[in-house]
ROZATOR-156305 format. One line per field, with one value per residue: residue number from 1; residue in one letter; x, y, z of N, C-alpha, C, O in turn. Coordinates in nm, 2 decimals, always signed. Example, Ala and Ser with C-alpha at 12.3 -4.5 7.8 and 13.67 -1.06 7.14 Angstrom:
2
seq <- c(1/2);
type <- c(a/s);
nX <- c(+1.32/+1.28);
nY <- c(-0.57/-0.22);
nZ <- c(+0.78/+0.71);
caX <- c(+1.23/+1.37);
caY <- c(-0.45/-0.11);
caZ <- c(+0.78/+0.71);
cX <- c(+1.32/+1.29);
cY <- c(-0.33/+0.00);
cZ <- c(+0.78/+0.79);
oX <- c(+1.42/+1.34);
oY <- c(-0.33/+0.11);
oZ <- c(+0.85/+0.80);
END
This chain:
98
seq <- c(1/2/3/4/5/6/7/8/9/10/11/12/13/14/15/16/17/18/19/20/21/22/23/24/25/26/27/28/29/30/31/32/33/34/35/36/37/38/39/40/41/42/43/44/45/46/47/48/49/50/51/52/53/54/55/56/57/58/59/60/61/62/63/64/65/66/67/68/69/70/71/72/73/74/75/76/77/78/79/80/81/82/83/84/85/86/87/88/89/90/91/92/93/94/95/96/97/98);
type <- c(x/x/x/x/x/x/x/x/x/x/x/x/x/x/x/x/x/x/x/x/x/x/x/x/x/x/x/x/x/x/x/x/x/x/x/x/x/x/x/x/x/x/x/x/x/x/x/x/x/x/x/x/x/x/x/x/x/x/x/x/x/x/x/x/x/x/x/x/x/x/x/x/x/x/x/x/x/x/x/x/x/x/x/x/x/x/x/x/x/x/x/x/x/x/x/x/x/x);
nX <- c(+0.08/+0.05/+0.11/-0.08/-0.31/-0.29/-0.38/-0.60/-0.75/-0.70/-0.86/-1.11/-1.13/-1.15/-1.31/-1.52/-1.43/-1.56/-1.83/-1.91/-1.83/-1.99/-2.28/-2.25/-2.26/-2.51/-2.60/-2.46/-2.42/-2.42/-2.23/-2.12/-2.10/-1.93/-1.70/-1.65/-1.57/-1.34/-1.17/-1.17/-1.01/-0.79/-0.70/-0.67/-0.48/-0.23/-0.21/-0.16/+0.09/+0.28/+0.24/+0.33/+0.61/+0.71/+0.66/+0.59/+0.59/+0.22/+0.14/+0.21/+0.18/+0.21/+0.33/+0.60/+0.99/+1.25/+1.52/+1.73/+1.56/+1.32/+1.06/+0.76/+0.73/+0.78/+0.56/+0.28/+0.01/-0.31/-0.45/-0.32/-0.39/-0.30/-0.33/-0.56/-0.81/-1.01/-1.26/-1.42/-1.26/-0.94/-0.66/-0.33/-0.13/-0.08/-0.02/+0.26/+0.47/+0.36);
nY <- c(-0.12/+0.21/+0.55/+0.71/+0.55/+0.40/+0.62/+0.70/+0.45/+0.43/+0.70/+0.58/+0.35/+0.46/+0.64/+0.41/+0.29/+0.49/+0.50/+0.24/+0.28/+0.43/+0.31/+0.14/+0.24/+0.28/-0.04/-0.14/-0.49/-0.63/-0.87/-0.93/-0.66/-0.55/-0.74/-0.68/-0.42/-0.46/-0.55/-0.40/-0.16/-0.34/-0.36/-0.08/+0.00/-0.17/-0.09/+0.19/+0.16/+0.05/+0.28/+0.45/+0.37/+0.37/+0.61/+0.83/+1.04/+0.98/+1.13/+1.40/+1.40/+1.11/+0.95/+0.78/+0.88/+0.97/+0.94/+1.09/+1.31/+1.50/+1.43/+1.48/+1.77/+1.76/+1.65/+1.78/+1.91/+1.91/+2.15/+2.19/+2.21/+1.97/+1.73/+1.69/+1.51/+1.44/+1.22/+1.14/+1.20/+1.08/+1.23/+1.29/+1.40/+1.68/+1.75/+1.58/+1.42/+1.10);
nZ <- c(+0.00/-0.10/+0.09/+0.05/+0.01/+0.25/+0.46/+0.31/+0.43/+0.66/+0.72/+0.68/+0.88/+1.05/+1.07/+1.10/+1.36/+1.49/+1.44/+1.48/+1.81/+1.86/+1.81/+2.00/+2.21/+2.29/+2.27/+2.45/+2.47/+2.24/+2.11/+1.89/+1.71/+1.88/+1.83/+1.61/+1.64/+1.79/+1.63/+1.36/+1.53/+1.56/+1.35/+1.22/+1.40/+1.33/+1.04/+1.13/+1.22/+1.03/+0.82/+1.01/+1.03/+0.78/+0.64/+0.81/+1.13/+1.28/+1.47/+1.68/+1.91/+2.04/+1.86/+1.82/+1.76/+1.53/+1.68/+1.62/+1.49/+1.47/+1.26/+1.25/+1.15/+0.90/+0.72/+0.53/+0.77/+0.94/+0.90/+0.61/+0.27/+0.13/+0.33/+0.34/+0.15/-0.10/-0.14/-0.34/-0.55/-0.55/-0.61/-0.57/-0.68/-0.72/-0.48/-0.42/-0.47/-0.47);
caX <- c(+0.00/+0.16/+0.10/-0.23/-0.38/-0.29/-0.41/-0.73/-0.81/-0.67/-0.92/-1.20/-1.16/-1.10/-1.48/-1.64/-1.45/-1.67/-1.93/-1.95/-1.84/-2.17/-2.39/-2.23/-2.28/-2.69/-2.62/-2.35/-2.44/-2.42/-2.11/-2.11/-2.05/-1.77/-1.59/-1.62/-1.49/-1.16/-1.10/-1.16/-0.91/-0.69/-0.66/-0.59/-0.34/-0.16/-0.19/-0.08/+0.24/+0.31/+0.28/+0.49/+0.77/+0.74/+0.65/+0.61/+0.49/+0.10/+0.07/+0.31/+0.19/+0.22/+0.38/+0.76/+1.05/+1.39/+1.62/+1.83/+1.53/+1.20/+1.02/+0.67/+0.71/+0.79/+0.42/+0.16/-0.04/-0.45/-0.49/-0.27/-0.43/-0.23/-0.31/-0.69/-0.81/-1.17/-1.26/-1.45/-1.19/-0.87/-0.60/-0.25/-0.06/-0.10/+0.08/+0.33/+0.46/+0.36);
caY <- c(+0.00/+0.36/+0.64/+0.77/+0.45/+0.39/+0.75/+0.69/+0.28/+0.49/+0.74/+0.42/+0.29/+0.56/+0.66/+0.31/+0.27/+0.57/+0.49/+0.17/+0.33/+0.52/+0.21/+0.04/+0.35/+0.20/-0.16/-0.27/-0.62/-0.67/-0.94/-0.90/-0.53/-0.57/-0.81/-0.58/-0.30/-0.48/-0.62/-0.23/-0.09/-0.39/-0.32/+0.05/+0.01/-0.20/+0.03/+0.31/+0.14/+0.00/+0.42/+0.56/+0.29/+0.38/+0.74/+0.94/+1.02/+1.04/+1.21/+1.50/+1.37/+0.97/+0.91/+0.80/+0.95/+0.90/+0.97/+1.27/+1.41/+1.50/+1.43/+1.52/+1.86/+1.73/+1.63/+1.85/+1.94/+1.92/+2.24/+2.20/+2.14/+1.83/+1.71/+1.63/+1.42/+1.44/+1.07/+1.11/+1.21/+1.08/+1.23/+1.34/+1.48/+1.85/+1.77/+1.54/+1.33/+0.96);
caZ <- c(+0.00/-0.08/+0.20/+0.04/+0.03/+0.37/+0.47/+0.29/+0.48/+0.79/+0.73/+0.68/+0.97/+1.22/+1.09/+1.14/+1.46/+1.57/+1.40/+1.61/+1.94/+1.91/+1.82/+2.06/+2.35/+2.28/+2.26/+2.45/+2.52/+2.12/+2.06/+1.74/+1.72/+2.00/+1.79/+1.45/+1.70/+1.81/+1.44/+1.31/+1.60/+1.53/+1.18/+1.21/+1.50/+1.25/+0.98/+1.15/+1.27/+0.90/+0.79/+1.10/+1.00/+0.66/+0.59/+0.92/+1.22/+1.23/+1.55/+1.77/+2.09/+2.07/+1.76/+1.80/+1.64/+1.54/+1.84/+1.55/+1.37/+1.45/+1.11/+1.24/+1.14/+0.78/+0.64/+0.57/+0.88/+0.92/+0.82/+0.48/+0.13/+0.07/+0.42/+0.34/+0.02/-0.20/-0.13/-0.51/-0.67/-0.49/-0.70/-0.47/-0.75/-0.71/-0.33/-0.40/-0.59/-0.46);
cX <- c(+0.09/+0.06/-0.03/-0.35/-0.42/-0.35/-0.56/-0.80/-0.79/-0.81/-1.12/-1.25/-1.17/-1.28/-1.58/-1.57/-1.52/-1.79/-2.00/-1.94/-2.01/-2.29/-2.38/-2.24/-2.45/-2.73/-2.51/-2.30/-2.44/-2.26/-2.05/-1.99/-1.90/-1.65/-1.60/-1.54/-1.38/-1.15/-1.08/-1.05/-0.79/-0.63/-0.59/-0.51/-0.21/-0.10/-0.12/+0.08/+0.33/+0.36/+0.37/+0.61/+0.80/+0.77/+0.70/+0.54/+0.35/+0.04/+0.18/+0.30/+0.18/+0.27/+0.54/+0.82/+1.17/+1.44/+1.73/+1.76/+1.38/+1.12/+0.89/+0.66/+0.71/+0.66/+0.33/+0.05/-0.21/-0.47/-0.39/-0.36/-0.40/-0.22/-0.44/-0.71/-1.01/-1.16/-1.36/-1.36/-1.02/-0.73/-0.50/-0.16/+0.01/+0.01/+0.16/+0.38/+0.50/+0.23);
cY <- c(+0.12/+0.44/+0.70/+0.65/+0.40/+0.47/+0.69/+0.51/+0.37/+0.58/+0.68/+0.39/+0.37/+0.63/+0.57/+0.29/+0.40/+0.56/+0.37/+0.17/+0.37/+0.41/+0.15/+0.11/+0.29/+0.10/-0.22/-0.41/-0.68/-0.73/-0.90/-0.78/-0.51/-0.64/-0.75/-0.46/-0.32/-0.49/-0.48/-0.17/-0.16/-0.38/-0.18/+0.07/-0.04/-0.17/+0.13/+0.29/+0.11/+0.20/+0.45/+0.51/+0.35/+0.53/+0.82/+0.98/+1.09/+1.16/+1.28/+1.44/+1.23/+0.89/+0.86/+0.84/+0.94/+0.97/+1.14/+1.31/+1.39/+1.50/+1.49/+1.65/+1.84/+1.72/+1.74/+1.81/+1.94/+2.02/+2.27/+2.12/+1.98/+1.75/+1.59/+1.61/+1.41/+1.34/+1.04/+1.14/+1.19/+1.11/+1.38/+1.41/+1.59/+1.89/+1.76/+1.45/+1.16/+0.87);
cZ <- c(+0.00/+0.04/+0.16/+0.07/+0.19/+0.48/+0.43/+0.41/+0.64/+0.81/+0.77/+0.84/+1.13/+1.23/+1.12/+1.29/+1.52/+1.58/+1.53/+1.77/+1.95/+1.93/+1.97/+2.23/+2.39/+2.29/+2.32/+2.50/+2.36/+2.10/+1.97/+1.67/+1.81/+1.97/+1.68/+1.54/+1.69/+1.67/+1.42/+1.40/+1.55/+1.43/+1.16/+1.28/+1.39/+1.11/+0.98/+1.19/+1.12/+0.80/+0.87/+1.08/+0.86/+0.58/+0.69/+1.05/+1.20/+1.32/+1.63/+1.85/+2.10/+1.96/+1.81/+1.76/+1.64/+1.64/+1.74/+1.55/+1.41/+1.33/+1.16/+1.17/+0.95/+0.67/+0.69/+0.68/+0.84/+0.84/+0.67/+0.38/+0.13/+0.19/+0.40/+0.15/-0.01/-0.17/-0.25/-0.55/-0.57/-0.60/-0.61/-0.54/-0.75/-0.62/-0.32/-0.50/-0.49/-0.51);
oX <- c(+0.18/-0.05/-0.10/-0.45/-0.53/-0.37/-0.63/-0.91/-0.88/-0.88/-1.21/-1.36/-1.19/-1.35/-1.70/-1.66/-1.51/-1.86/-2.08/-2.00/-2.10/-2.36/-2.47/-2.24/-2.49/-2.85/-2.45/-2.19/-2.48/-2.17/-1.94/-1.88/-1.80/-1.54/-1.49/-1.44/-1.30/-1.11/-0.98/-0.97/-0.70/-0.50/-0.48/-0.44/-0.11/+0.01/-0.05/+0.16/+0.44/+0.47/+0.48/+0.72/+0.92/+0.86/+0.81/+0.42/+0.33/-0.05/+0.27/+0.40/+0.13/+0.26/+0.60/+0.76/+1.22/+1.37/+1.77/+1.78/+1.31/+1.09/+0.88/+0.56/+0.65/+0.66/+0.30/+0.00/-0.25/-0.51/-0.41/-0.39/-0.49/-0.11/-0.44/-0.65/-1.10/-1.05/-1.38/-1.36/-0.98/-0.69/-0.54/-0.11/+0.13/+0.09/+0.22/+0.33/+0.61/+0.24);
oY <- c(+0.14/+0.40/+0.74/+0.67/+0.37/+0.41/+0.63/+0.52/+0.37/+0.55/+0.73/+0.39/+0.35/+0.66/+0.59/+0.25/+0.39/+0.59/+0.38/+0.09/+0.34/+0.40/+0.11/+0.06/+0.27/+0.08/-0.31/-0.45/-0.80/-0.65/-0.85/-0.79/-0.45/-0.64/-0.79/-0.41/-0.25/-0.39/-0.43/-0.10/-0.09/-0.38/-0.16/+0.17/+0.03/-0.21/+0.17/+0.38/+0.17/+0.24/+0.49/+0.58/+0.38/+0.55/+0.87/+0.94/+1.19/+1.24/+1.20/+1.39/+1.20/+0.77/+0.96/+0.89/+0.91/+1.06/+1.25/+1.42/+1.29/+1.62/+1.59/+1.66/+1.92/+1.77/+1.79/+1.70/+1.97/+2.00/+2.38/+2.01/+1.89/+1.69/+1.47/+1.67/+1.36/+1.30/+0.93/+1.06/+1.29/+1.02/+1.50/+1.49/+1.61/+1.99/+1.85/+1.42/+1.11/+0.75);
oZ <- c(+0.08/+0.07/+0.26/+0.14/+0.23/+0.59/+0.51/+0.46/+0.72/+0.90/+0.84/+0.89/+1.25/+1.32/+1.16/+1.37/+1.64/+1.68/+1.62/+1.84/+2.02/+2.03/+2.05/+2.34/+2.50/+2.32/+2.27/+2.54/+2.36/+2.07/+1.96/+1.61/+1.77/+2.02/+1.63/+1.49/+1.62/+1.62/+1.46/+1.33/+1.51/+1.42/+1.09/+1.25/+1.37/+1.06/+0.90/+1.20/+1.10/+0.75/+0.83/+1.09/+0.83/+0.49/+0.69/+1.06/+1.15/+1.29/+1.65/+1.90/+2.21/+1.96/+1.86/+1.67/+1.75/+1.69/+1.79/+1.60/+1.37/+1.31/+1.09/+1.11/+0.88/+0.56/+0.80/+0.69/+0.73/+0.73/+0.61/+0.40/+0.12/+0.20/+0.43/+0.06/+0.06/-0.16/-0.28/-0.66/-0.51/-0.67/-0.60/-0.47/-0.76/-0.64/-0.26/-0.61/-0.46/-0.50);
END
C-alpha cells in the first residue's frame, strides 16, 4: 500500500471505529459489534504502525521518532491542502509526488 492509500483505509476505519463506538454507546451487550470493533481498532493500529515505520509520524503527541530528527514537522499538517483528500476524486498529485 503507498501512504495515500494507507491515509485513505486509515481514514476508513477511524470513521467506522466511531461509527460503532456510538452504536455500541446503545447496545453494549451486542457481541457482534464488540468483535467488528476490536477487528476495526486492530486493523488500524496496525496500519498506522506499517505508515509511521514507513513514511512518518502520524501524531506530535504519541507518535515515536527518530532519536536525531524529528520528522513530524515534515508532512503536511491538518490544516494544509495536501493534508486532506476528496474521497470522489482521490488524486495526490498536485501535493506530492507519490
Amino acid at each position: 500500500m503507498n501512504k495515500d492509500s494507507l491515509l485513505e483505509r486509515l481514514t476508513i476505519l477511524d470513521f467506522l471505529t466511531t461509527d460503532l463506538a456510538l452504536y455500541l454507546n446503545t447496545h453494549p451487550d451486542d457481541g457482534d459489534a464488540i468483535e467488528k470493533y476490536n477487528a476495526v481498532i486492530a486493523e488500524a493500529d496496525n496500519l498506522r504502525y506499517i505508515y509511521e515505520e514507513n513514511v512518518s509520524p502520524l501524531y506530535s503527541f504519541r507518535s515515536p521518532s527518530d532519536k536525531k530528527y524529528f520528522g513530524w514537522i515534515n508532512e503536511p499538517w491538518p490544516q494544509d491542502y495536501c493534508f486532506n483528500f476528496d474521497v470522489n476524486n482521490i488524486n495526490h498529485s498536485v501535493c506530492h509526488n507519490g
